[in-house]
N, CA, C and O atoms as a DFTB+ gen file, in Angstrom:
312 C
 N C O
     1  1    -135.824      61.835     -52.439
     2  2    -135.716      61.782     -53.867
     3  2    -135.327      63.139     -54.424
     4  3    -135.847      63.569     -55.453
     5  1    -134.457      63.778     -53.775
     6  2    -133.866      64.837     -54.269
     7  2    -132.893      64.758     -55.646
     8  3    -132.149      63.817     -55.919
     9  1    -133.131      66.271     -56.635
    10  2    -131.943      65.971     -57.474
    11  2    -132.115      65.015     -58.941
    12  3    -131.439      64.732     -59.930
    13  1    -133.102      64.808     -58.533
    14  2    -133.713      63.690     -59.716
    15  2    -135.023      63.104     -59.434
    16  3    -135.906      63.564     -58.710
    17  1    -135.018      61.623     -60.364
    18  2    -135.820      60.760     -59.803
    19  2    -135.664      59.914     -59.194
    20  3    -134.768      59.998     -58.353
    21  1    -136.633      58.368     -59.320
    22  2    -136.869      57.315     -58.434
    23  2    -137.478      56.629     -59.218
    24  3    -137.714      56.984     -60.373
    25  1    -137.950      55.170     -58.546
    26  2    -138.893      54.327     -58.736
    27  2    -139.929      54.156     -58.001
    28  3    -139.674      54.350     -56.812
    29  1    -141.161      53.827     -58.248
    30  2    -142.287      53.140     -56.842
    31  2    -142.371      51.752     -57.716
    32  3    -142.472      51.445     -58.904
    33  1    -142.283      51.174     -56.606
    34  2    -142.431      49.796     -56.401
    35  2    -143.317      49.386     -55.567
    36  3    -143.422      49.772     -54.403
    37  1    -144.364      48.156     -56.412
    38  2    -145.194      47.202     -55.697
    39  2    -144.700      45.963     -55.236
    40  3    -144.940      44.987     -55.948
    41  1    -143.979      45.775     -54.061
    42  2    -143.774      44.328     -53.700
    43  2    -144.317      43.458     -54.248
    44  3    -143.586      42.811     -54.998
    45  1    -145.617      43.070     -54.173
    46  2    -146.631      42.305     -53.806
    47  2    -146.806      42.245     -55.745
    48  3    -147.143      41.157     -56.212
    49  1    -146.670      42.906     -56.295
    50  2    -147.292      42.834     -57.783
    51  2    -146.145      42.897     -58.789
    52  3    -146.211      42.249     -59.833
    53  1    -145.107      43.658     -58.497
    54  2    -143.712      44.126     -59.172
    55  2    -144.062      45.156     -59.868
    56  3    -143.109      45.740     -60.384
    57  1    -144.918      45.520     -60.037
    58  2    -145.112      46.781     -60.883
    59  2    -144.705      47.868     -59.957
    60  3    -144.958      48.117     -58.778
    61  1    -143.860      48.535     -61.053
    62  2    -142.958      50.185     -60.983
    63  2    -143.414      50.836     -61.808
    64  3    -144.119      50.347     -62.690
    65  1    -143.041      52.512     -61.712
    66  2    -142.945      53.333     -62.300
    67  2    -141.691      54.037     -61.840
    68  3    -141.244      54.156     -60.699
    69  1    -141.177      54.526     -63.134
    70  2    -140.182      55.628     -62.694
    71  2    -140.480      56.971     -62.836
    72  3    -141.324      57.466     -63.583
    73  1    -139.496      57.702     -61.830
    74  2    -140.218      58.679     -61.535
    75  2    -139.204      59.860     -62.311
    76  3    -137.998      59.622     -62.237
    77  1    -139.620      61.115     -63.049
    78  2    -138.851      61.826     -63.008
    79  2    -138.748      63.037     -61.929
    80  3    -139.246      62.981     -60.805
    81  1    -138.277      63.752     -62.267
    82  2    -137.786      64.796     -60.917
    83  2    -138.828      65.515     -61.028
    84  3    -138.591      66.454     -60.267
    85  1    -140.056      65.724     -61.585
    86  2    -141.148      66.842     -61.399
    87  2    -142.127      65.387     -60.307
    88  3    -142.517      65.493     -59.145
    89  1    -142.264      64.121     -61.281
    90  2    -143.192      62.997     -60.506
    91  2    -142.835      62.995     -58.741
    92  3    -143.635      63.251     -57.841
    93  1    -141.682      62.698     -58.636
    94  2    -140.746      62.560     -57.363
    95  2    -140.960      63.752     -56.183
    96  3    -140.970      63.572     -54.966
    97  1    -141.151      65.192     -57.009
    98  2    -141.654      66.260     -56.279
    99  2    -143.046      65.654     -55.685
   100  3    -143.223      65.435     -54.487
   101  1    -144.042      65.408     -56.748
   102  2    -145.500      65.104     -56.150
   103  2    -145.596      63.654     -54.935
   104  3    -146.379      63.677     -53.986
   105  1    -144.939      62.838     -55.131
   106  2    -144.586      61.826     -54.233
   107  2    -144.458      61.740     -53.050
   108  3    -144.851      60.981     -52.163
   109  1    -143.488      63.148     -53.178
   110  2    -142.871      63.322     -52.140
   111  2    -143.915      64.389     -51.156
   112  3    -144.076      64.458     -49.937
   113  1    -144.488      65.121     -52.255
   114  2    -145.918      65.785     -51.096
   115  2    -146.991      64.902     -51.225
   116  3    -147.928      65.358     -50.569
   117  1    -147.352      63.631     -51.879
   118  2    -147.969      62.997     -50.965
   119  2    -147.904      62.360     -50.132
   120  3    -148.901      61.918     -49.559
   121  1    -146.496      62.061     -49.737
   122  2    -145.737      61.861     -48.143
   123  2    -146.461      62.731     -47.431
   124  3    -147.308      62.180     -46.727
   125  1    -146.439      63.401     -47.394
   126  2    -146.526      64.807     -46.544
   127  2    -148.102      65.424     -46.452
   128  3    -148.405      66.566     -46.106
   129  1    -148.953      64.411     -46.834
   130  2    -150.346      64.503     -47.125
   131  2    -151.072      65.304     -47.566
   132  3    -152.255      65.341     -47.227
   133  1    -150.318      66.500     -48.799
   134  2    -150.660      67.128     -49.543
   135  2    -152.213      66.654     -50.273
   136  3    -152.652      65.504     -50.295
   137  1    -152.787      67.716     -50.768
   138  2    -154.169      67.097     -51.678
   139  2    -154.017      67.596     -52.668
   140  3    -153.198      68.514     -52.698
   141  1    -154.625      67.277     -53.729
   142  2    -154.232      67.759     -55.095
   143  2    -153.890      69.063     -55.436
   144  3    -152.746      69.326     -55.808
   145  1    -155.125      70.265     -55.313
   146  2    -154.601      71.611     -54.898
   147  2    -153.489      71.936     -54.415
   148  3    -152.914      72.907     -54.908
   149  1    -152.981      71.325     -53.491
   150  2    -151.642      71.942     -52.239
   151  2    -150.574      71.095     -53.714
   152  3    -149.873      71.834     -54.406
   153  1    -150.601      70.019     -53.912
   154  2    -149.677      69.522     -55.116
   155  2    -149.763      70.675     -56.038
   156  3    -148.931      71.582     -56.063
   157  1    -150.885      70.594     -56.849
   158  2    -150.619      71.627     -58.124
   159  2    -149.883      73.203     -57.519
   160  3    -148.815      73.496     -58.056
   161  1    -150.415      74.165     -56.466
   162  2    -150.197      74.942     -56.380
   163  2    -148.683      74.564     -56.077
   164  3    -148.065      75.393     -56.747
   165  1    -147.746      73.759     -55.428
   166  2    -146.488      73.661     -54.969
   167  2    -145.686      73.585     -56.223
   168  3    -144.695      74.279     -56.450
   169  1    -146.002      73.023     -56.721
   170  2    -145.347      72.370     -58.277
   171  2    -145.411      73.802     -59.252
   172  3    -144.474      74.329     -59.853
   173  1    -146.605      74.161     -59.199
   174  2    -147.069      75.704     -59.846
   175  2    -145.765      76.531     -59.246
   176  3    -145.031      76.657     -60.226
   177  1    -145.295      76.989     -58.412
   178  2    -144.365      77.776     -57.450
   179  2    -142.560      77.320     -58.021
   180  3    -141.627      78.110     -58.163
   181  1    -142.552      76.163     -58.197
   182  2    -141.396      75.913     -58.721
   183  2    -141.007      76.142     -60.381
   184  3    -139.911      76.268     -60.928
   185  1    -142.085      76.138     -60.805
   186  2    -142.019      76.248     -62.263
   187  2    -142.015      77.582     -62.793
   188  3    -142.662      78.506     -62.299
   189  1    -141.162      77.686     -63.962
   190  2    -141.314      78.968     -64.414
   191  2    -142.314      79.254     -65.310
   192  3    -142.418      80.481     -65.312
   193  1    -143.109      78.767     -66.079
   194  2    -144.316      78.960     -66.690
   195  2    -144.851      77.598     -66.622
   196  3    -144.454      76.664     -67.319
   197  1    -146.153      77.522     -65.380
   198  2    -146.924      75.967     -65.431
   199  2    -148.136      75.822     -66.187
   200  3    -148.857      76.797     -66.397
   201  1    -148.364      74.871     -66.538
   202  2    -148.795      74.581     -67.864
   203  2    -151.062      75.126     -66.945
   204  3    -151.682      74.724     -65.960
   205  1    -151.301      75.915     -67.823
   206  2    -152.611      76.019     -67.246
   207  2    -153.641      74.703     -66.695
   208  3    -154.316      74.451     -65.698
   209  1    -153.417      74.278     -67.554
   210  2    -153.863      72.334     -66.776
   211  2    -153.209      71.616     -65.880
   212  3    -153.718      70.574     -65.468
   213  1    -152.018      72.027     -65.439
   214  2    -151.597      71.366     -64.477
   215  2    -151.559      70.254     -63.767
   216  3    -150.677      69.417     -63.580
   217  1    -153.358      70.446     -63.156
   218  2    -153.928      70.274     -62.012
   219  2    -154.423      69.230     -62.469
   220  3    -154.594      68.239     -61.760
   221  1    -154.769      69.281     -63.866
   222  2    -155.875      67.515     -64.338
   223  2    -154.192      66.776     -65.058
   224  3    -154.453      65.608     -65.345
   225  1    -152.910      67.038     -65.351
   226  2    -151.667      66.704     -65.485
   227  2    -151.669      65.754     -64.254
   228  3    -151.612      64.529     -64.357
   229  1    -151.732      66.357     -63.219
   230  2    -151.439      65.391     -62.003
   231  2    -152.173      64.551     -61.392
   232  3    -151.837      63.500     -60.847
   233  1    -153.491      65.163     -61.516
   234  2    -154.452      64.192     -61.568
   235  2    -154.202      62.800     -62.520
   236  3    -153.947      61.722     -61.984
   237  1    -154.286      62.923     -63.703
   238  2    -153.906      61.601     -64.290
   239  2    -152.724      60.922     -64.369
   240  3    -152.730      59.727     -64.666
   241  1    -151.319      61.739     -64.061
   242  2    -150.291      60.810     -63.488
   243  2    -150.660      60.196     -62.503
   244  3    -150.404      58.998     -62.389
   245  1    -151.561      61.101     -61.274
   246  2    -151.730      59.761     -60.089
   247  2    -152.677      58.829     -60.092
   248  3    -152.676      57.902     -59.282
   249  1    -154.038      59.073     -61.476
   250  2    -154.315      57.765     -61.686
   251  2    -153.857      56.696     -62.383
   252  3    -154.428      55.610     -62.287
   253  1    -152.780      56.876     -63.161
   254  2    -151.500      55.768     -63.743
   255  2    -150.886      55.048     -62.699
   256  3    -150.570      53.858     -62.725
   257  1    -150.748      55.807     -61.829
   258  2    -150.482      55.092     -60.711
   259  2    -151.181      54.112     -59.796
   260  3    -150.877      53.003     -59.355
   261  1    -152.308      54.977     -59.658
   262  2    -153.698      53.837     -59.398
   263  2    -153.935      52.699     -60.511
   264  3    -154.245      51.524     -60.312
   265  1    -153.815      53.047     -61.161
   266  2    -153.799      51.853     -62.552
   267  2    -152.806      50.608     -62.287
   268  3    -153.213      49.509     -62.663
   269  1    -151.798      50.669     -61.800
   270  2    -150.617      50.143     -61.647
   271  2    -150.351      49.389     -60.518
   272  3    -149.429      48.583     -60.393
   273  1    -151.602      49.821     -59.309
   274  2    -151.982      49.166     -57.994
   275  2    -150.643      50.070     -56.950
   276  3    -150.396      49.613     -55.834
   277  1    -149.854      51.373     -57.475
   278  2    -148.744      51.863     -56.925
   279  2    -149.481      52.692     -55.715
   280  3    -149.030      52.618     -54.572
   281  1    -150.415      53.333     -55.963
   282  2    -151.283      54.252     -54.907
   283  2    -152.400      53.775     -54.522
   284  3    -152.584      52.673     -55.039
   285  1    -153.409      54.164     -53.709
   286  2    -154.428      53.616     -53.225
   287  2    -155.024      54.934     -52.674
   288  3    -154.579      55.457     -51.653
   289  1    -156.023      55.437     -53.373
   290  2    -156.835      56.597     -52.106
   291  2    -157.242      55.988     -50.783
   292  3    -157.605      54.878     -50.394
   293  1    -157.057      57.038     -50.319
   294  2    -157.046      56.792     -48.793
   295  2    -158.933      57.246     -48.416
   296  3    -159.762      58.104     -48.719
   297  1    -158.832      56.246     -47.741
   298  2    -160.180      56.332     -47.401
   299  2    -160.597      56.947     -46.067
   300  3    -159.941      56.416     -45.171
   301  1    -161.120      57.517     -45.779
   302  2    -161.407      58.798     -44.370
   303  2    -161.731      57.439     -43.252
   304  3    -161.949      56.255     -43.510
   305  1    -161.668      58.062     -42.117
   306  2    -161.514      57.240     -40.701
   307  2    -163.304      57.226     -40.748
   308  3    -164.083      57.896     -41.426
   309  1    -163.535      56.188     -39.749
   310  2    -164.794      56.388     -39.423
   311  2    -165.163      56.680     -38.177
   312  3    -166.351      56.860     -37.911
């Protein structure tokens, strides 16, 4: 999802969101099994002045997403 954005899509429900090119960044490190910290600080690094809240910014985009049935926390192994 370089260059822009995207969509996430729920098969199973049809619910999307689109993504813009800052969302698509975080997406894309939670591919990469980033945790919120490692998100904010990455996102923090690209930006030229990041907003001091950031960190609760992304937090509640990714519970919109949870809202939406698009994400699911991952639950630890047993």
């Amino acid at each position: 999802m370089e260059n822009g954005g995207g969509v996430v899509l729920n098969l199973d429900s049809a619910q999307y969101y689109s993504l813009n090119e800052t969302a698509a960044q975080i997406w894309t490190l939670l591919e990469d099994g980033a945790s919120l910290k490692d998100i904010a600080a990455g996102l923090a690094a690209t930006l030229d002045d990041p907003p001091p809240d950031l960190e609760v910014q992304i937090s509640e985009f990714l519970e919109a997403l949870r809202q939406r049935d698009l994400l699911a926390s991952a639950e630890p192994s047993p």
